[in-house]
N, C-alpha and C positions, 0 to 999 in steps of 0.2 A: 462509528461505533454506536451501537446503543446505549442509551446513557439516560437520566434523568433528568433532564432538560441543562445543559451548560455541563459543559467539563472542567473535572479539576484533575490531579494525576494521578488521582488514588484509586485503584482497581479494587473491588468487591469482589467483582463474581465477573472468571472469563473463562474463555472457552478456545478451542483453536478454532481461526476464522475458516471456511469451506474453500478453499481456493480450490474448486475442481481443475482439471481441464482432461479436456476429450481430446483425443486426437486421433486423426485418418487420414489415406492418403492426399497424395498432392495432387492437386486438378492442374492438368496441363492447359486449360483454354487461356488466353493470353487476357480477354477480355475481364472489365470488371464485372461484378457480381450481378446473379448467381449464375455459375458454373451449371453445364445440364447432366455430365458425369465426372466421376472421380474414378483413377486409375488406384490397382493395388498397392502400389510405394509411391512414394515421394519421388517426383524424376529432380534430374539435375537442370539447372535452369530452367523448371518448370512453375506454375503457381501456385500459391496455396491462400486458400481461404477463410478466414476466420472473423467469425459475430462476434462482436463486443456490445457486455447487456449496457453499457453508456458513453454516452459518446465523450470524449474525454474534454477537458475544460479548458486544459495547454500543452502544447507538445515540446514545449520548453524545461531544458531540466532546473529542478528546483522550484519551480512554479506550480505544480499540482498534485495534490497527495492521493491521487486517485487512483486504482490499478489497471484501470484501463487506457490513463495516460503511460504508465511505467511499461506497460505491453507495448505501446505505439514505441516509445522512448526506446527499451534499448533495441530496435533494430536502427534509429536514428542516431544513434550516438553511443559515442564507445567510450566508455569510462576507463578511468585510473584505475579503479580495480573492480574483480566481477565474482558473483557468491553465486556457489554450484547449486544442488537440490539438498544438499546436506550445508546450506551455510559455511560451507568454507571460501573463505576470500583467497582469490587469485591475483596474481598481476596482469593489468590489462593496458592500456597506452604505459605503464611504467616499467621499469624491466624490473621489480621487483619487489616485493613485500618487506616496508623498512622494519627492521627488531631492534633491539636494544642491541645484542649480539653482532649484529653487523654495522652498529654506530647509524643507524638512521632514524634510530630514536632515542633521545636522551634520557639519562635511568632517572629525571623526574617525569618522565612523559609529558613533557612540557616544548620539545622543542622534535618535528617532526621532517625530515626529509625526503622527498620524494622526486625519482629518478625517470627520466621520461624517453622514451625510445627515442634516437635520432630519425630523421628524417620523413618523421608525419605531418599528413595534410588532412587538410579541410576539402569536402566534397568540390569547391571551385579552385582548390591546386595550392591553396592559400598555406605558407607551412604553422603547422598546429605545434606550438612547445609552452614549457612554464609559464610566459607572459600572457597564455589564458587560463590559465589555471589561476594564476594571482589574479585577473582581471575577474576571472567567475566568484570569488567570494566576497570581494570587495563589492561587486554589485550584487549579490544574493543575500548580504547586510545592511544592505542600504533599502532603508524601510520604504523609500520609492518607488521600488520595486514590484514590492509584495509578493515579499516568500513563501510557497507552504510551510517550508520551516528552515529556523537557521541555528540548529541544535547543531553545535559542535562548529559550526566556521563562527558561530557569534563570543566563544571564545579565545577566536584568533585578536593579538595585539600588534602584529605585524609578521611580514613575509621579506625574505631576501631572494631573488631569483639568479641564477648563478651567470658569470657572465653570458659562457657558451649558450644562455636559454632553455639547461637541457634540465636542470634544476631549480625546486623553491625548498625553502624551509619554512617551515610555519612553526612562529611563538604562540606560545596559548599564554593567558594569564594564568592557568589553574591545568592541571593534570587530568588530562580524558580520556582514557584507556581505549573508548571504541571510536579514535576519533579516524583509523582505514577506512570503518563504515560509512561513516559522512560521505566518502567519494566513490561510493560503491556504487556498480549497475548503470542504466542508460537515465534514472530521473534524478542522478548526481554525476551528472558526467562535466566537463569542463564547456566551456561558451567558448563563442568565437570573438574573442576580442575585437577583429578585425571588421566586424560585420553590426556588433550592437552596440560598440563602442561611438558608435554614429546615430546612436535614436536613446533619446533621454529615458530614464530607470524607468520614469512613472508611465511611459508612452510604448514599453517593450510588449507588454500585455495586452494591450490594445491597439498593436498594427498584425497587417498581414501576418510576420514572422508566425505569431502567435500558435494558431493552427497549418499553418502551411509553412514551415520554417524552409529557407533554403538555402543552410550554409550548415552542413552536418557531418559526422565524422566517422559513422557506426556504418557494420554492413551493407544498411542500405541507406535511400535517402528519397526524399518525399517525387512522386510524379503529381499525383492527383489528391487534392484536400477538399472532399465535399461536407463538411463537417453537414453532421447530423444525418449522413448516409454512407460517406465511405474515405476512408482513407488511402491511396496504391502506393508503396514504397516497391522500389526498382534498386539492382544490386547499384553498389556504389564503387567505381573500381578505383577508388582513391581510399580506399579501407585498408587498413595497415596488413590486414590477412588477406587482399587480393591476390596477392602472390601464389598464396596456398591454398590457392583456389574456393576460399571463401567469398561469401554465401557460398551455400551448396545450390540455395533456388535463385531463381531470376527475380522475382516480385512476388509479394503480400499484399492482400488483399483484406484488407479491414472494416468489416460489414458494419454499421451503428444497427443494434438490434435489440429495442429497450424493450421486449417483452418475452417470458422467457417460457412463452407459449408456443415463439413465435421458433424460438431456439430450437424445443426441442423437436418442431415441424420438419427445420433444418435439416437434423439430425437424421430424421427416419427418414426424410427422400435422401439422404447422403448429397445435399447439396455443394454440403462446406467441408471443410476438414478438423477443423477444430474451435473450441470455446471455452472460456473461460467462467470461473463466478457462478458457477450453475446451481438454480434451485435445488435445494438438498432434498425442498420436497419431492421433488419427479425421479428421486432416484432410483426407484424401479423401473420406471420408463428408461433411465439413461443404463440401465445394464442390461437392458434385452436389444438392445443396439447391434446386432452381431461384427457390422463392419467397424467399430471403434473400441481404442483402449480409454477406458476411465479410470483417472486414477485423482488420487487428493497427496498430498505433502505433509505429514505430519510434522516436519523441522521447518515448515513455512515460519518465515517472521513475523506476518501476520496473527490476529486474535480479536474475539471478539469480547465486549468486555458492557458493565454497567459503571456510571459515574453518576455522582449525588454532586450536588451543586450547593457547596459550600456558605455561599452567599444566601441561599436560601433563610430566613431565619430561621426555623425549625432542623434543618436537617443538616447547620451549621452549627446549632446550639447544645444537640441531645448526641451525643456519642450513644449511651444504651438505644439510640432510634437504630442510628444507624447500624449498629450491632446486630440488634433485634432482625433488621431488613436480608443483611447477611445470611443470619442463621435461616431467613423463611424460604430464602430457594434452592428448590430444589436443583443441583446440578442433575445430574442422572438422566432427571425426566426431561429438563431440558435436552440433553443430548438424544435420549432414546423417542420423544415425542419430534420436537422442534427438527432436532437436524438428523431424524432417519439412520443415529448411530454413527454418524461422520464427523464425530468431533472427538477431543479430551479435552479432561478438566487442567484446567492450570492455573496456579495459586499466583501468578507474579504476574506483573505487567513486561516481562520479559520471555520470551518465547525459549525453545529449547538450541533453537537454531543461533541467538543472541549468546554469544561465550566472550570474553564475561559478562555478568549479568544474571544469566539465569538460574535459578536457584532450585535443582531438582526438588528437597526438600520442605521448600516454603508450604506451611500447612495450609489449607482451603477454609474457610467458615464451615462449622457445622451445621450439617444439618437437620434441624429440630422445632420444627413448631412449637410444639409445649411449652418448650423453654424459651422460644420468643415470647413466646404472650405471655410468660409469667415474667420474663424479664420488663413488659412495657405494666404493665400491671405494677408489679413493684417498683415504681418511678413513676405511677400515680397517672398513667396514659389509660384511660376507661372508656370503656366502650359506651357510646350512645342507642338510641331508638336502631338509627339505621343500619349498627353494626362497623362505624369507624369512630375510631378513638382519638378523645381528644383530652387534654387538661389546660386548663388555664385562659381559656380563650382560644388555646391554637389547636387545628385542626390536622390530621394526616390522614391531608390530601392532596397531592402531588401530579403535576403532569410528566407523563413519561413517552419520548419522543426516540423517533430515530429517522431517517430515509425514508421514503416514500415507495412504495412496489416494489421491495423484497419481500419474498414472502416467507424467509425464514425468520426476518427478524419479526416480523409482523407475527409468526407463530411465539418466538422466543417473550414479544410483548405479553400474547396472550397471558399464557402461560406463567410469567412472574407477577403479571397483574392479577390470574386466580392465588400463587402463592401468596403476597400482601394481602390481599382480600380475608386469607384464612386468620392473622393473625391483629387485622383491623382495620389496614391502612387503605383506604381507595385509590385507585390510580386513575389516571385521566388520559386516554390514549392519543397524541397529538402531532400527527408527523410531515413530516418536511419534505420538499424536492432537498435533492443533493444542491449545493451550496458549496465552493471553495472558502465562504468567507464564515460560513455559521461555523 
């Protein structure tokens, strides 16, 4: 997320994140990438081709917050439960959505059960039930590990798993309304006990498994890991829906394609078939595409957002700063400059697709120059020679940081570092490769 150098949890100013994706038909060549044509539909056990603009960090669930690992992930692994294009949660390894109503969840939401299909396996035959599902949170708490995040299993107190295997209940200490979510999708899906239970927490992330995992549960399951060029998933016929003739394709094909020049080259020869994360800037280029559908998600749970950095002295100490900073940008222009009109404003750190949670009503900062600057003016923040304001000795001057080669948010920096600028404050543009750890 774009942010002001270090996160805290407090959203300002967000936006819906661009999760484009293009999609085209399925290239039947068997080989990896690139394909020399693409046929008009998707055949059945045929291949399909898709650029990812980074190459993902872990193909492990739980381990990487990235979207280009959660693409790789759920064809690798089949989660307890699955969220459609409207965020509605499904049942997925469990046979059902626990409620209060059918007693699988206690009316403090405090105590959570969940039902697991009989007779599921792990890609090498291995049977898949509760004893990994207990064993997956136990190790994605265990700070040996090193979690992207452990929101919602770090307030588990303990778990009972039923004898038959086919059951766990999970104690919370406190009540968590969206804690289905936690196990939603392929980058919350359960581990294989059987398989990491044998290589220490702190050592999971750095063996093979890491990128090339090969003991997985989802549609497919890894052939070929060239991390930093391509990923090949091949169907998996130990996949709980092989029966029902799921996959529909044979193998995916996952291009690393960190430039998103390079993408939309892709695109006009119809190399690939689809892509993700796509510059908002080219999106006129991406709609005279004739052979492809573009579309974007508005109930995405994604968002793109700014955070001030608490610890800062300054911008930990002056509530009117941070007010002030609120009031100076401009959403709108953001949306109509920056992201080509492909966004909305959203006032929560909770997406629309987040139920409960989200708060259609929560009001946005307004916005109004004048009344920033007379807000920092009135709290005695004055303008200098060069046109930033400072009182007291302390200066507002700030570095403002995000990822490296997007170049949306690289527009979004622009752009709120001229809004600052109007009402005093300098910004310092300073930005980072992607990092799992910053």
């Amino acid at each position: 997320m774009t942010h002001v150098q270090k996160c805290t949890a407090r959203a300002l100013l967000s936006t819906c994140c661009l999760l484009m994706l293009v999609l085209h038909a399925c290239a039947t060549s068997s080989n990896p990438p690139p394909p020399q044509h693409v046929q008009a539909h998707a055949t059945h056990g045929g291949t399909w081709i898709d650029d990812l603009y980074e190459d993902p960090t872990s193909l492990i669930p739980f381990a990487s917050p990235q979207a280009s690992a959660a693409i790789v992930d759920q064809t690798l692994y089949a989660p307890l439960f699955y969220g459609d294009a409207n965020g509605v949660l499904h049942p997925g390894l469990a046979t059902g959505l626990p409620t209060v109503a059918n007693g699988g969840i206690s009316a403090d939401l405090k105590s959570w059960t969940f039902h697991l299909r009989p007779g599921l396996t792990w890609n090498d035959g291995q049977p898949e039930d509760a004893r990994d599902v207990d064993f997956t949170w136990r190790l994605v708490t265990n700070p040996a590990f090193m979690a992207a995040t452990t929101v919602g299993l770090n307030l588990i107190t303990s778990a009972d798993v039923s004898p038959d295997h086919l059951a766990i209940t999970f104690h919370l200490k406190q009540a968590f309304e969206p804690f289905l979510a936690v196990w939603a999708d392929g980058q919350a899906a359960p581990l294989p006990a059987h398989q990491f239970s044998r290589i220490a927490p702190d050592a999971i992330l750095k063996s093979s498994e890491n990128l090339d995992p090969s003991v997985t549960s989802g549609p497919f399951m890894m052939q070929e890991s060239k991390p930093g060029d391509h990923y090949t998933v091949v169907r998996n016929p130990h996949y709980y829906q092989a029966s029902q003739g799921y996959p529909y394709l044979e193998r995916i094909v996952f291009r690393v394609v960190p430039n998103q020049n390079t993408i939309l080259l892709d695109l006009q020869s119809a190399s690939i078939d689809s892509a993700w994360f796509l510059d908002v800037t080219k999106t006129l280029a991406y709609e005279q595409l004739s052979s492809y559908t573009l579309s974007s998600n508005p109930k995405s749970t994604d968002f793109e957002a700014i955070f001030f950095n608490f610890r800062n002295p300054i911008l930990g100490k002056y509530p009117e700063l941070r007010q002030a900073m609120a009031m100076a940008i401009d959403h709108q222009g953001l949306i109509v400059a920056a992201r080509r009109g492909q966004a909305t404003p959203l006032c929560t750190d909770h997406s629309v697709a987040l139920v409960p949670g989200y708060q259609p009503d929560a009001p946005c900062p307004r916005f109004d120059v004048q009344a920033a600057s007379a807000l920092l003016e009135q709290h005695g923040w004055i303008k200098g020679p060069d046109g930033v304001r400072a009182k007291g000795g302390a200066r507002l001057e700030f570095k403002y940081s995000t990822t490296s080669n997007k170049e949306w948010r690289n527009a979004d920096e622009l752009l709120v570092q001229q809004d600052f600028q109007a009402i005093g404050i300098k910004i310092d543009i300073q930005n980072y490769p992607y990092s799992p750890i910053s």
